[in-house]
N, C-alpha and C positions, 0 to 999 in steps of 0.2 A: 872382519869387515861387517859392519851393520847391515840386517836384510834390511829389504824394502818396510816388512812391519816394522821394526824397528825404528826407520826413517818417520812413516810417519806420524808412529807417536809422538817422534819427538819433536814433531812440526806442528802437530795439535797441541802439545803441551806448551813450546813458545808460545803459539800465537796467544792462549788463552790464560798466560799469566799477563804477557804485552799488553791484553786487554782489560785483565782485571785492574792491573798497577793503574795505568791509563784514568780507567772509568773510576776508581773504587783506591785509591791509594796503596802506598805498599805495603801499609799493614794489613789490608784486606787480600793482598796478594799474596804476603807470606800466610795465610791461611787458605789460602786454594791449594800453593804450591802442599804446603803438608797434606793435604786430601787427596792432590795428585800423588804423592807420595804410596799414601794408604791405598789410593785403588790398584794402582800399581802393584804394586805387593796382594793386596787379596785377588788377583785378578792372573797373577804372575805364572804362564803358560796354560790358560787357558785359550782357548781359539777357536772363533766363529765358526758357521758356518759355510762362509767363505773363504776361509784359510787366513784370515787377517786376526792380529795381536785381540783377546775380548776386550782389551781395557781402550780402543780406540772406539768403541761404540761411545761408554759415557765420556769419554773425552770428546767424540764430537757433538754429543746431547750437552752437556756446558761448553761448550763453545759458540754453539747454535742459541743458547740463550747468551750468553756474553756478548754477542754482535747485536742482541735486542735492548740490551741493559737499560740504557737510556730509555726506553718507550715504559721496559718493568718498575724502574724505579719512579719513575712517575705515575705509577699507576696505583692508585692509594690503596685498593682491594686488596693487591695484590701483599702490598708490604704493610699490613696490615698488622702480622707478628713478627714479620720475619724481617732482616737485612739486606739487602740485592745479594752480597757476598751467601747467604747462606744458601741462599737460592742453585747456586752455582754449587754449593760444596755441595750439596741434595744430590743434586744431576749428576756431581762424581762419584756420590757411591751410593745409587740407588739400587745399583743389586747385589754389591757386596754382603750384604746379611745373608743371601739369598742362595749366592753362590759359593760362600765365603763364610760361614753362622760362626766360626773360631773368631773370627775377627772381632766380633760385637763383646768378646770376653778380652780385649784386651787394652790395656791402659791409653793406647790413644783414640780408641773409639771413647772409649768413658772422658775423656780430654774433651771429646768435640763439645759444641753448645746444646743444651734438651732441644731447642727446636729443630736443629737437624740431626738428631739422633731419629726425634720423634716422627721426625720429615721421612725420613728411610725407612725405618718401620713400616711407614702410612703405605710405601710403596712398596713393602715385599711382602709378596703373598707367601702366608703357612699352608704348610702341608695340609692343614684340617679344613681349608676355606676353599671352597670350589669356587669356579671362574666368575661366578655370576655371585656368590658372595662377599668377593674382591670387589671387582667395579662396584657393586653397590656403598662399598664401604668408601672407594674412593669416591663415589658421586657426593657426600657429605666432608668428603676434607676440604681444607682451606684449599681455596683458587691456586695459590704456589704449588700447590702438591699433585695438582689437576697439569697445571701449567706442566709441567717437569714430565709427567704422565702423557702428555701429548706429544712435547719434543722427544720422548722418548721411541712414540709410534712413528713417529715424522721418520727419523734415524733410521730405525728398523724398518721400514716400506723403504726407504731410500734405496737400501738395498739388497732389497730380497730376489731382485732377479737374475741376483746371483748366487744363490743360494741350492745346490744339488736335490735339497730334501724335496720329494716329491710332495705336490700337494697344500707344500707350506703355504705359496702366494696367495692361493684362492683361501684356504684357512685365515690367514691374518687380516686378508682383505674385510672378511666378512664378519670376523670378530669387532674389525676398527669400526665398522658402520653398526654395529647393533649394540657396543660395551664400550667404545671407546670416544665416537665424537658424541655421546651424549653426556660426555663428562664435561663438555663445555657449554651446555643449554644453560638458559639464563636460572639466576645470577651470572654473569660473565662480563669480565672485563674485558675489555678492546683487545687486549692482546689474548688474552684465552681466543676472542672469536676470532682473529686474526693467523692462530698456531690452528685452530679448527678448519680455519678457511684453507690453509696448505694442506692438512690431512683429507679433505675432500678432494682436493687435482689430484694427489698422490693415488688414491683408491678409484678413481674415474680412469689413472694412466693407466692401470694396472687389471684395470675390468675388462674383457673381451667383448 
């Protein structure tokens, strides 16, 4: 019998092909789906801190962009290098390298396109780079990488108050306001300011 994690991956995984097909045709779906695929797999019994499936994080971080698609792909900054579709494949495995570094040695990571190879990268911090030499390095990548970097906090504050580790909420709180909504200071496109405008309620909810 499927647990409840299991249910709802596989309710995030619908909806977020449903929407890609939708917005982005089926061939840009059948390349979500094999991303979903691959996070799936490098991600495969790992488990939050909340006791829920890991890979249901970036499946709700591209999904939380797939509901925006239409505002992204309109947005010329933002698609500037990139495809809407790759956008979304980013956000499926942006910490697989991270969590998962076998994976980047194997023929369907080398399969994917360089710019979201290179999109993944941008987003996983090495062991050698301290906190503050990450954000800086993200404060210079493209807008999309910024973009996917925000939904990612969004996700993560969403629900950290459920989270046992002591001390986590006021740490991440405090990191998002000094390293992470300054990834969307100008240059910024409407939707950066608008994923930054959510990231400020979330961190205001969450303040005593």
């Amino acid at each position: 019998m499927p647990s409840v994690g299991d249910n709802q991956v596989h309710e995030l995984r619908r909806e977020l092909l449903s929407r890609a097909a939708e917005a982005l045709g089926p061939a840009a779906a059948e390349v979500v789906e094999h991303a979903c695929d691959l996070a799936e797999r490098a991600h495969h019994g790992q488990v939050r801190d909340e006791g829920t499936p890991y890979v249901t994080h970036p499946f709700r971080v591209a999904l939380m962009l797939a509901r925006d698609l239409e505002a992204i792909a309109g947005d010329p900054e933002l698609m500037r290098t990139v495809e809407p579709c790759d956008i979304l494949v980013i956000a499926l495995l942006h910490d697989v390298v991270e969590d998962a570094p076998a994976v980047a040695s194997t023929p369907e990571w080398q399969a994917l396109a360089e710019p979201i190879r290179s999109g993944v990268q941008l987003l996983t911090r090495e062991s050698a780079l301290t906190k503050q030499q990450y954000y800086d390095r993200l404060s210079r990548a493209p807008e999309h990488i910024r973009l996917v970097k925000l939904a990612d906090r969004i996700d993560n504050l969403s629900g950290i108050a459920r989270s046992p580790v002591p001390g986590k909420r006021e740490r991440k709180v405090a990191e998002t306001l000094s390293l992470v909504l300054p990834l969307a200071e100008a240059p910024a496109s409407p939707v950066l300011e608008a994923y930054a405008g959510r990231l400020r309620s979330l961190t205001e909810g969450l303040t005593p």
